[in-house]
Each structure stands twice: as C-alpha cells, then as structure tokens.
N, C-alpha and C positions, 0 to 999 in steps of 0.2 A: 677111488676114494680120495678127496681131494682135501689133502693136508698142509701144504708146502706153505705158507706164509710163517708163520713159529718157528717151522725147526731151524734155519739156519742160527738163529739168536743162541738155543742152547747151548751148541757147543763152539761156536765164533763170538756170538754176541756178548749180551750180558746173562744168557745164560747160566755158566760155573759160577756167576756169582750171586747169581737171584734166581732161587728154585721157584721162586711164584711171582710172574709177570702177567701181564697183557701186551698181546701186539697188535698193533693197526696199522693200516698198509694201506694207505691213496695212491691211487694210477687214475685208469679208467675205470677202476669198480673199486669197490670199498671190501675188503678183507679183513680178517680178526680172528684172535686164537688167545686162547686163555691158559698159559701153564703154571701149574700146581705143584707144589713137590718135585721140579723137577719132569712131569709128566704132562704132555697136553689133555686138555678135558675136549671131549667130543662130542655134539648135538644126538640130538632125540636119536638120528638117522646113522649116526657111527662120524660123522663129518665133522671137521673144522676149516672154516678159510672162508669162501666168499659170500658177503652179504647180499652185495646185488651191485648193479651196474650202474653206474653214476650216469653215461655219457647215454645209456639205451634211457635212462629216466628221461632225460630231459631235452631228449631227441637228435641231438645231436652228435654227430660222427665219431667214431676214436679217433685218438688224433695220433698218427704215426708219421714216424720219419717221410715215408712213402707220401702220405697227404700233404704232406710242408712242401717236398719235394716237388709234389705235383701244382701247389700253390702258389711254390715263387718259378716255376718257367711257365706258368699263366699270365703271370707278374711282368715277363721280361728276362726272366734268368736263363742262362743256357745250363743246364744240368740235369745231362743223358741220366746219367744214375745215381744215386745217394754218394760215391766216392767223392767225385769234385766240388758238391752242395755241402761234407763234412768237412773236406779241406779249406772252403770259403768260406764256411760259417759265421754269418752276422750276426749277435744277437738284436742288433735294431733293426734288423728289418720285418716289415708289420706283419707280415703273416703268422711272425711268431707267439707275439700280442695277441693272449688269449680273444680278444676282441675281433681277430683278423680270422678267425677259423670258423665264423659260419658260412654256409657255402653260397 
C-alpha cells in the first residue's frame, strides 16, 4: 500500500501545525496526499501517493545520477563511477540542462 509522500510533513513538516494540508511531490512522477484532521484521506483503493509518471508520459527517460553520469563520459568526461562526477560537479555543463537529456 503505497502511502509515503504526506507522512513525513506530519510530524517534521508542517504537520503539528496544520492538521489539514495538501502535498505534492514533482520528481519523475507526480504524487499527492490530502491530510485531514491530522489524518491522511485515501483513494477508492485504500491508497494515497502517486498519480502517474511524468517522464513514461512523455517518453522520455528518468533522469538519474547514473544517466548524467553516463552522459558527460560520452561527452569527454572521465568518470568511472558517480564518486569523482559528484566531487567535480558542474552545474554548467550541458547535459545537466534539461535540454541536454534527450538521448
């Protein structure tokens, strides 16, 4: 049963201070959770969380460390594994430029 987007806000977030929120949660899919009282509300199905997939909508890739990674030593980069590509980290360099991530 796939709940996890809300609860952290309860009792870290703003939670203890607002028993009725809304949450939304952009990544690579779009998520959402409605608490009440203090309590989450949950779909037809018993569920609350993910709507649907941004990146499978519109065909394109998720985009992860691992992709970037494999993107800039196509580029020119030397970076065996995600360690020395986080230590370097540019943020000008184009693959990071939403633009630079279709394949």
């Amino acid at each position: 049963m796939r709940t996890a987007p809300p609860w952290p806000e309860l009792p870290f977030g703003h939670g203890p201070e607002y028993g009725d929120f809304a949450y939304l949660h952009f990544t690579d899919d779009f998520a959402a959770g409605i608490v009440s009282d203090g309590k989450l509300l949950r779909g037809g199905h018993g569920i609350a969380d993910e709507v649907g997939r941004l990146f499978a909508i519109s065909g394109l890739t998720r985009p992860t460390l691992e992709s970037l990674r494999k993107r800039l030593v196509a580029g020119g980069h030397d970076f065996p594994d995600l360690h020395p590509m986080l230590g370097h980290y540019d943020p000008a360099w184009r693959q990071v430029d939403a633009r630079g991530i279709a394949p």
